[in-house]
C-alpha positions in Angstrom: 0.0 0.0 0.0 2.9 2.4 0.6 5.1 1.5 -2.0 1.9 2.3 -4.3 1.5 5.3 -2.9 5.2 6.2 -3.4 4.7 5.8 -6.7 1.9 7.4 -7.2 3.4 10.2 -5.7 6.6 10.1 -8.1 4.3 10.0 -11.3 2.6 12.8 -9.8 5.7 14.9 -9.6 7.0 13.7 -12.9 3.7 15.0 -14.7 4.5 18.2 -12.8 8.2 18.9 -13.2 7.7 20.9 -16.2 4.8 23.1 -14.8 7.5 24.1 -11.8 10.1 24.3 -13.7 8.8 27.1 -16.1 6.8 28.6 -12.9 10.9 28.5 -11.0 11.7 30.1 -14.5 9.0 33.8 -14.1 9.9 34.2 -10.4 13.6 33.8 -11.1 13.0 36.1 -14.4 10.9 38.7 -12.2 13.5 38.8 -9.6 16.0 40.3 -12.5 13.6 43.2 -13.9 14.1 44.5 -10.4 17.5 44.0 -10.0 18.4 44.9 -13.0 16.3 48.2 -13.4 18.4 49.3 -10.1 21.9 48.3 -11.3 20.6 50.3 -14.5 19.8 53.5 -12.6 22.7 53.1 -10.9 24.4 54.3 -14.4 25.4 50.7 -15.6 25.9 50.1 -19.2 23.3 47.9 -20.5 26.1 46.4 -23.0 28.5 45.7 -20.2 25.8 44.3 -18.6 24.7 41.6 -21.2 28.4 41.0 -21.4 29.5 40.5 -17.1 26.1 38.4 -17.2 27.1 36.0 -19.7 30.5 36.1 -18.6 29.4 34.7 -15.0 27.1 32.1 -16.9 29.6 30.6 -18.5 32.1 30.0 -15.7 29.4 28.8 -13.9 27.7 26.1 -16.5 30.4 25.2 -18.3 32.6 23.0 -16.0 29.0 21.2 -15.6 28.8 20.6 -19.2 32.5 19.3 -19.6 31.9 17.0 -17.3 28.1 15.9 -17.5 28.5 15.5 -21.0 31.5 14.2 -22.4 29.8 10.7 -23.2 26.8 12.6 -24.6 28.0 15.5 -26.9 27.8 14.7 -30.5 30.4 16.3 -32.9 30.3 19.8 -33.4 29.5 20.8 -37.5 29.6 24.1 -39.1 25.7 23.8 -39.8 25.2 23.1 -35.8 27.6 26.1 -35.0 26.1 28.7 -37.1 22.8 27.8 -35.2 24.7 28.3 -32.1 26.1 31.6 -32.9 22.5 32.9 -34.0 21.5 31.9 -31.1 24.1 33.9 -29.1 23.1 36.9 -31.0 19.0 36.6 -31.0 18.6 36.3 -26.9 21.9 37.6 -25.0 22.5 40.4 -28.0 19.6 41.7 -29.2 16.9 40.7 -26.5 18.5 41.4 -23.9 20.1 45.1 -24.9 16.6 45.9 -26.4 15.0 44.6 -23.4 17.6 46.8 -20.6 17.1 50.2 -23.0 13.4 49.8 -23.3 13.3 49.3 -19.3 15.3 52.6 -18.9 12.3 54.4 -20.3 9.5 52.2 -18.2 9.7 50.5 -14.7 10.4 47.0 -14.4 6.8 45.9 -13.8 5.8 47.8 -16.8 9.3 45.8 -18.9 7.2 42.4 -17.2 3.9 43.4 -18.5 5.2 43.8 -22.1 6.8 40.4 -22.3 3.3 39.1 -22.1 3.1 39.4 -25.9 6.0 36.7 -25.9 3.5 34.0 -26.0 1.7 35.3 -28.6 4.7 35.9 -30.7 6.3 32.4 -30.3 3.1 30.9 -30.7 2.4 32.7 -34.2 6.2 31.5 -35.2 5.6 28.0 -34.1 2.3 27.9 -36.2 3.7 29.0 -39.0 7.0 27.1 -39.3 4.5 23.6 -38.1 6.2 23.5 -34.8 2.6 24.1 -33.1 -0.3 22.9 -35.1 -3.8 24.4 -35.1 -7.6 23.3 -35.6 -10.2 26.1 -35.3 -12.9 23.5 -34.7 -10.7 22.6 -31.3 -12.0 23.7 -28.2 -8.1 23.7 -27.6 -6.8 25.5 -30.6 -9.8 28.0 -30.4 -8.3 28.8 -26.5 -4.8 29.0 -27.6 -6.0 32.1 -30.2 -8.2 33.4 -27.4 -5.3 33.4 -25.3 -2.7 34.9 -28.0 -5.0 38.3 -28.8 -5.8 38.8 -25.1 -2.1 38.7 -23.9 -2.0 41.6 -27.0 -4.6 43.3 -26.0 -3.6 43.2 -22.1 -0.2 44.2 -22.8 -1.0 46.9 -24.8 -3.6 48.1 -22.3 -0.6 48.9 -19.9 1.2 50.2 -22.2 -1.2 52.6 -22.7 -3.4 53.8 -19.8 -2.6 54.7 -16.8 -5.4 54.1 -14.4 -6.5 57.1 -11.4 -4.0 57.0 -8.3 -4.8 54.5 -5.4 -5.8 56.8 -2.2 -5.4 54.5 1.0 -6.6 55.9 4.3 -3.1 56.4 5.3 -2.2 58.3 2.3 -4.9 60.8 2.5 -4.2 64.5 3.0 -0.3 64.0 2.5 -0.6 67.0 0.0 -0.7 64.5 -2.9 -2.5 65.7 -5.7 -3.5 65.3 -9.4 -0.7 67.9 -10.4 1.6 66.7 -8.2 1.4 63.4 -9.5 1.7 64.4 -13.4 4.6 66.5 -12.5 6.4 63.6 -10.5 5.9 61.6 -13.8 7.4 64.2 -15.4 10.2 64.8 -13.7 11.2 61.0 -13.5 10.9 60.8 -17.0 7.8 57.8 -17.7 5.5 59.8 -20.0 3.5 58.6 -22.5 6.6 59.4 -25.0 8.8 57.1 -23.0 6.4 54.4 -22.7 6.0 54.0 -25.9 9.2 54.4 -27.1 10.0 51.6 -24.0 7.5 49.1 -24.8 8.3 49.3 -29.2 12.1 48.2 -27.9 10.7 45.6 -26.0 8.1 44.3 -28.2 11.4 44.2 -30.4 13.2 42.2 -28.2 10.5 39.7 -27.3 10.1 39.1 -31.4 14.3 38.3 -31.0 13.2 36.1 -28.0 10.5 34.2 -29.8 13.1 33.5 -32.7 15.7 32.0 -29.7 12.9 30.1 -28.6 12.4 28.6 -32.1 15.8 28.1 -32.8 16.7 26.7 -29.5 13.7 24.0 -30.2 15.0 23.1 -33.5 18.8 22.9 -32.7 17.9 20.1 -29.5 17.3 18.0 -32.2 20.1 17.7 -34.0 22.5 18.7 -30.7 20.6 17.0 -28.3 22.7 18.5 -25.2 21.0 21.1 -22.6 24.1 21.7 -20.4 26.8 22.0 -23.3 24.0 23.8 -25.7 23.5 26.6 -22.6 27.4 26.7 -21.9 27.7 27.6 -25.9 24.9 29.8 -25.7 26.5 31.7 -23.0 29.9 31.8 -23.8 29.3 33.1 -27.7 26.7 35.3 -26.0 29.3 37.0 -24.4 31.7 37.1 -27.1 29.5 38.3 -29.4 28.1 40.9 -26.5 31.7 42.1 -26.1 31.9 43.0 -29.9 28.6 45.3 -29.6 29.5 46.8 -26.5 33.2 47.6 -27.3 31.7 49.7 -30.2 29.1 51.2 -28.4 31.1 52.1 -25.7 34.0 53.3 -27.2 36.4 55.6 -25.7 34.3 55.2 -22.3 36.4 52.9 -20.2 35.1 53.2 -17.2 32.1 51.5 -17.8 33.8 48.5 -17.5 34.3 49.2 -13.8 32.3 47.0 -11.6 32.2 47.0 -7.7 30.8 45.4 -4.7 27.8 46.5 -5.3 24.1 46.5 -6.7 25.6 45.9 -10.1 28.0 43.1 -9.2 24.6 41.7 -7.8 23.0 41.8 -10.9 25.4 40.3 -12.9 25.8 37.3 -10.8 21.7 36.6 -10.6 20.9 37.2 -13.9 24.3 34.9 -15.4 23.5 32.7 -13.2 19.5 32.2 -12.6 18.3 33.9 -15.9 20.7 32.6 -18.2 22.4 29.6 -17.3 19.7 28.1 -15.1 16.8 29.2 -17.6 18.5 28.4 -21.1 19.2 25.2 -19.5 15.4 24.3 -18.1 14.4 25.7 -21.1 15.6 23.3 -23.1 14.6 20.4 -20.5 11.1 21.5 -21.0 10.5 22.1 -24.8 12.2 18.7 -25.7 8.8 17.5 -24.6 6.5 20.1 -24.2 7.7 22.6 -27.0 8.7 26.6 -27.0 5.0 27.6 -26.9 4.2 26.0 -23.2 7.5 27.5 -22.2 6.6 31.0 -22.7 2.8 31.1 -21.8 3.8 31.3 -17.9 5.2 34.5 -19.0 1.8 36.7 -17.6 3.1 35.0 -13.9 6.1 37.5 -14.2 4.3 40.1 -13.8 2.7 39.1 -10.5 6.2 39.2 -8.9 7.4 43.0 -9.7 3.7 44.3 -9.2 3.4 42.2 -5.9 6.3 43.7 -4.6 5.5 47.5 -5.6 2.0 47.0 -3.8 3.9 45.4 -0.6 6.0 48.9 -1.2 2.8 51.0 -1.3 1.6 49.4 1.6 4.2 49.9 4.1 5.9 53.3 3.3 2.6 55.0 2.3 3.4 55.9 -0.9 0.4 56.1 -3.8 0.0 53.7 -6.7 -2.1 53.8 -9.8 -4.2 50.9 -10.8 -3.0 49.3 -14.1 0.6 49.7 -14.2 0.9 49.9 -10.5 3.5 53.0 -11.0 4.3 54.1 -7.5 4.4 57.6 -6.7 6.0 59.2 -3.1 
């Protein structure tokens, strides 16, 4: 009776490893938006950035994937390399700078709000390429469309409006008013402008995402390898990084500097958690489930940001508007 139970228990977890996998994945994920939107107003360099993240990634997984799969790894080929290298340039390039310069002009719970198009995106993509097939006369299919133009329209809905300011009791009469509130938007520089200019970066870089996604999917086939596919991943990210911010940053040495500080902390998390951990369950996940389940958790990032904000609002009395949950002192 208890060895039944056992395993019943077991085949219980096994169906729901990848459900807590890719829920581990948005609370890791949500975690960096904050961390990195403070290392970024801290002056960081979002190119230096991409490249000290990928940096710590690969020093991190790649001693794993020596080791784990030396009996596993198939011979490298030029085809299965130039996959790699796009792959190095679609998420820790061109995401991720587009992602870090469109957050400079929003918040990070507004950055976590736009990725909810990322579903919809890698969902189109794996339609049309016949990764992810669809039936209109499926209950199934018909929710999967649903799904893709409300995680639009929802995104673009706090993109857009800003909802009227949250007045708790202990917030009253602090001298807080309409004007005051426009003008503190204002002065910290998330208008309308900024948001849209903010969330068209970002929309960019969740298109680049849904490519890596795609790409990632279709190379596990022919290089079957998590660990050594996210230690390639990494490393070219960051050679290829290196490249871009070299020439962006030219002549501006000291951006390279990094210290014990916010910034060092964000590095480390995000090369570690967001990178090497995520490319890596990523891949665990989509071998069986595909790219499209991997990315509709992506609404749950939101939670974590937004959560945090209203925890924030709720202890130092500061006012919050309903929507985008932008706090204002």
């Amino acid at each position: 009776m208890i060895t039944r139970k056992a395993m019943d228990m077991k085949a219980l977890f096994h169906k729901l490893k990848p459900f807590l996998a890719v829920v581990f994945l948005q609370f890791g994920l949500a975690g960096m938006d904050i961390l990195c939107k403070a290392a970024l107003n801290k002056g960081m360099s979002n190119y230096v950035f991409v490249v000290y993240r990928h940096a710590v990634a690969t020093l991190v997984i790649a001693p794993f994937a020596v080791v784990l799969d030396k009996r596993t790894r198939p011979n490298m080929t030029l085809p299965i390399f130039i996959r790699l290298m796009l792959l190095g340039l679609l998420e820790p390039v061109i995401d991720q700078n587009l992602y870090y310069l469109g957050m400079k002009h929003t918040t990070a719970t507004f950055a976590a709000a736009m990725c909810n198009i990322l579903p919809a995106i890698t969902f189109v993509m794996a339609w049309i390429i016949r990764l992810e097939k669809v039936k209109m006369k499926s209950f199934h299919s018909q929710a999967k469309v649903f799904g893709t133009l409300a995680t639009v329209a929802g995104a673009m809905i706090i993109t857009l409006i800003k909802g009227p300011v949250l007045e708790l009791f202990w917030t009253k009469g602090g001298g807080t008013t309409t004007n005051n509130i426009q003008n503190e938007s204002a002065n910290s520089g998330i208008s309308l402008r900024n948001s849209i200019k903010g969330s068209l970066m970002i929309t960019i870089a969740c298109f680049s995402w849904a490519c890596f996604m795609i790409l990632q999917a279709i190379t596990l086939h022919t290089y079957p390898v998590e660990l050594s596919l996210t230690a390639w991943i990494c490393f070219l990210g960051m050679v290829e990084g290196a490249v871009v911010a070299l020439f962006m940053e030219r002549g501006n040495a000291a951006v390279w500097s990094i210290q014990w500080d916010i910034k060092l902390l964000a590095a480390v998390y995000s090369g570690i958690v967001c990178s090497g951990v995520t490319y890596y369950l990523q891949g665990v996940v989509m071998k069986d489930k595909g790219p499209v389940f991997v990315t509709v958790f992506s609404p749950l990032g939101l939670s974590v940001p937004s959560s945090l904000r209203l925890v924030y609002t709720l202890l130092f009395g500061a006012k919050a508007r309903t929507t985008s949950l932008v706090l204002r002192h």
